[in-house]
C-alpha positions as CSV (number, residue, x, y, z in Angstrom):
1,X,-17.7,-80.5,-0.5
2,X,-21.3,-81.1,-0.2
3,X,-22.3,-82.1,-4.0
4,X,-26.4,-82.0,-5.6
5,X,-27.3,-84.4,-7.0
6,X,-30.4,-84.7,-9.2
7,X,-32.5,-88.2,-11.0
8,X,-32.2,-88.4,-14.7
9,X,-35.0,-87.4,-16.3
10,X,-35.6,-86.6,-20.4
11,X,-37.2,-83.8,-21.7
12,X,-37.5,-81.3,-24.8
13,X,-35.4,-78.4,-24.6
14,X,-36.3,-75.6,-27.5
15,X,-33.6,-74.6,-29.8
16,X,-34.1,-71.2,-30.7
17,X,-31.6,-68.2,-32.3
18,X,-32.0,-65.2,-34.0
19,X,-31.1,-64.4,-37.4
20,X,-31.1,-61.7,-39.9
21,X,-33.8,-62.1,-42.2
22,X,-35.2,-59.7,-45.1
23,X,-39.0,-60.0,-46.8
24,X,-38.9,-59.2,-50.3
25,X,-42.0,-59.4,-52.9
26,X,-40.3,-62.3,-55.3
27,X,-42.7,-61.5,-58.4
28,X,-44.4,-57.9,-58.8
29,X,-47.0,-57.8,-61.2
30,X,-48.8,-54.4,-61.9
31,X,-52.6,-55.2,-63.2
32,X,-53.4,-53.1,-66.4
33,X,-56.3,-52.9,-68.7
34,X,-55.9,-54.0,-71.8
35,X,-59.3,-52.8,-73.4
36,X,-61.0,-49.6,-73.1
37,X,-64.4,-48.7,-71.1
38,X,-65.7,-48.1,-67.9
39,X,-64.7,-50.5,-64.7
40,X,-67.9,-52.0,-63.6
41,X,-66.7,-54.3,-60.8
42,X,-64.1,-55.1,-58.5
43,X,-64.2,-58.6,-57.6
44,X,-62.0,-59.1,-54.7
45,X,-61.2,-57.6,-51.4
46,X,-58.3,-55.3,-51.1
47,X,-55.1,-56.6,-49.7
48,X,-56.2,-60.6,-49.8
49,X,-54.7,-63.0,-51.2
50,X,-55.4,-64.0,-55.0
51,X,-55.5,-67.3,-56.8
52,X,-53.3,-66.8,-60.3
53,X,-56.6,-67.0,-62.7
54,X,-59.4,-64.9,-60.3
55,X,-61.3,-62.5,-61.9
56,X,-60.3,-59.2,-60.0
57,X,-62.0,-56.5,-62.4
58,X,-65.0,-56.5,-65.2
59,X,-64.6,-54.0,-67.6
60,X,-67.9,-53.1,-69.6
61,X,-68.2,-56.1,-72.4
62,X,-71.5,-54.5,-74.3
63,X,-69.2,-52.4,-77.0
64,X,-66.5,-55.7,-77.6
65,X,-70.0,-58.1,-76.9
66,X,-71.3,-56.2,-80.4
67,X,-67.9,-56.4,-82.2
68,X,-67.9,-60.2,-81.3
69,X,-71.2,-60.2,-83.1
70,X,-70.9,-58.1,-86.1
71,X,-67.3,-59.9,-87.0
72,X,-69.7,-63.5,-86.7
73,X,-72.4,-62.2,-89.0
74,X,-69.5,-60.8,-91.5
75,X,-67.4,-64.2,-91.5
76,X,-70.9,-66.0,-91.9
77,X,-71.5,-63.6,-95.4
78,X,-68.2,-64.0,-96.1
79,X,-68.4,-67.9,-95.9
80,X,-71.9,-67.9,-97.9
81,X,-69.8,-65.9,-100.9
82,X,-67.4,-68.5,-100.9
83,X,-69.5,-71.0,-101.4
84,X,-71.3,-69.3,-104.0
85,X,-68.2,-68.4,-105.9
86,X,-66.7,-72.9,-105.1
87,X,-70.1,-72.9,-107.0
88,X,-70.0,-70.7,-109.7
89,X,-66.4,-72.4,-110.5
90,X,-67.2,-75.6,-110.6
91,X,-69.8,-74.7,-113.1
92,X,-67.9,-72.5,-115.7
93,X,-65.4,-75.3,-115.3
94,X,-66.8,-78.0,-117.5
95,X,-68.3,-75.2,-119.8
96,X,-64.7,-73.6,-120.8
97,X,-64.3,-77.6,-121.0
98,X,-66.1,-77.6,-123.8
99,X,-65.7,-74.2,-125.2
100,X,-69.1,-73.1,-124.4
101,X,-67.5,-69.9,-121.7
102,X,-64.2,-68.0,-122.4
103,X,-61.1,-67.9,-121.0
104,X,-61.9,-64.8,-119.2
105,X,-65.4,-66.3,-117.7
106,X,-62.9,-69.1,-116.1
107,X,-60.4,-66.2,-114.6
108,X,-62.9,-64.4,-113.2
109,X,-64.5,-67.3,-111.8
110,X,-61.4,-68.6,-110.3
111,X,-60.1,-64.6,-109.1
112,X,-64.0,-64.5,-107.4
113,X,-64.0,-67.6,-105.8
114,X,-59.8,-66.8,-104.2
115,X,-61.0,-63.4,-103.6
116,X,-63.9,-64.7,-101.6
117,X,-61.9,-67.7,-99.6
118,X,-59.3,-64.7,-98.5
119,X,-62.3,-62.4,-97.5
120,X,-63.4,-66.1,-94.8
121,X,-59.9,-65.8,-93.8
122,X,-59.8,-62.0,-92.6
123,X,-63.3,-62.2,-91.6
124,X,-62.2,-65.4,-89.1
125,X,-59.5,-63.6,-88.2
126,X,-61.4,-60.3,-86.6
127,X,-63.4,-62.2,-85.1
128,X,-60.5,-63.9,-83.2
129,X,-59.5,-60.3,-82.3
130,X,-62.9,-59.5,-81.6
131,X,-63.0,-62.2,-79.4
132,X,-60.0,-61.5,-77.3
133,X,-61.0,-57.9,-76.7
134,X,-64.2,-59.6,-75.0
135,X,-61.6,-62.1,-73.2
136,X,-59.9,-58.6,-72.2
137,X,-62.9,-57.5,-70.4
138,X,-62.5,-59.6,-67.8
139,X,-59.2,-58.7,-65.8
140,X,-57.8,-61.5,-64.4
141,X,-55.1,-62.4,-61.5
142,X,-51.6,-63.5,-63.3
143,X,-50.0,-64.7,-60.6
144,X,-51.0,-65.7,-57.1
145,X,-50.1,-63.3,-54.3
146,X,-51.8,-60.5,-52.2
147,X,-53.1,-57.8,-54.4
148,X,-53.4,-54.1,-53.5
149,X,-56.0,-51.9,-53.1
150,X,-57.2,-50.8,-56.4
151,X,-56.0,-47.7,-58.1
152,X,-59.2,-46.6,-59.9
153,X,-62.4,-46.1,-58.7
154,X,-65.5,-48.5,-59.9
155,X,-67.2,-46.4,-63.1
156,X,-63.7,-45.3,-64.1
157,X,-62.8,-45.2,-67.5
158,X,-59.6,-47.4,-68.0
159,X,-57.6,-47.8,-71.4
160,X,-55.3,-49.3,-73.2
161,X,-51.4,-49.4,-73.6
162,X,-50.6,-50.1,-70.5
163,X,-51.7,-46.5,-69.0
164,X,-54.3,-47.7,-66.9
165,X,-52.9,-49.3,-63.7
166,X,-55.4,-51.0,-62.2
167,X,-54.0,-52.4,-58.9
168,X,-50.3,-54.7,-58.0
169,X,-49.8,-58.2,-57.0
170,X,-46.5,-59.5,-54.9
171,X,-45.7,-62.6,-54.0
172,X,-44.0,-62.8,-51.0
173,X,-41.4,-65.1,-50.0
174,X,-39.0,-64.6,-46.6
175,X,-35.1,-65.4,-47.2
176,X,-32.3,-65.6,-44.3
């Protein structure tokens, strides 16, 4: 028989196979407002891809912007009466002391002065609240992912409770 015969020579040879394979989104996230007012901007392009943290949407601050600064001025009035009332205290102190004020100038000194450091506390705490509505204003990306294109149109009035849908992020990841 007449037999071929070849040199030895290496090479790479590509290993290759087909297999089932499925894309799923591993993390959904649908973007809501969380404040109420009209959606000034959009600040990304529709069906990119979005760091977790990006600012996607701006939602008008000057009504939360004016809350921030009214619940400031209140806890600074608030903080002023305080110290007037620590004042007042520490003066009708040393006169009951010597029973130059009554019993009841002392109570209502003390009631005045606990009355005013509760008023600092629920004046600091609006203005936390205050302060995250503003936060809310600014919609940001909670995960990273490609986002959709957005559900409402710029100068739409979005709200609260989870009724206004702004847009949806997936994160993609490919499984065999």
């Amino acid at each position: 028989p007449i037999v071929a015969v070849e040199p030895v020579a290496t090479q790479n040879v590509e290993i290759y196979g087909e297999f089932v394979g499925r894309i799923r989104a591993q993390q959904f996230v649908e973007v809501r407002a969380r404040v109420e007012g009209y959606l000034e901007r959009m600040l990304f392009r529709e069906g990119s891809y979005v760091k977790k943290g990006q600012t996607l949407f701006v939602i008008d601050p000057k009504l939360y912007r004016a809350r921030v600064n009214k619940a400031k001025a209140q806890l600074n009035k608030d903080r002023a009466l305080a110290q007037k009332a620590e004042r007042d205290l520490k003066r009708i102190r040393p006169l009951y002391a010597q029973n130059a004020a009554s019993q009841l100038d002392l109570d209502n000194a003390v009631a005045a002065y606990e009355s005013a450091k509760a008023s600092v506390i629920m004046s600091q705490a609006d203005l936390d609240q205050a302060q995250m509505e503003l936060d809310y204003t600014v919609v940001r990306s909670p995960i990273a992912g490609n986002i959709s294109e957005r559900l409402v149109d710029l100068g739409t009035l979005v709200g609260t409770n989870g009724k206004s849908q702004l847009a949806t992020i997936r994160y993609w990841s490919i499984s065999a």
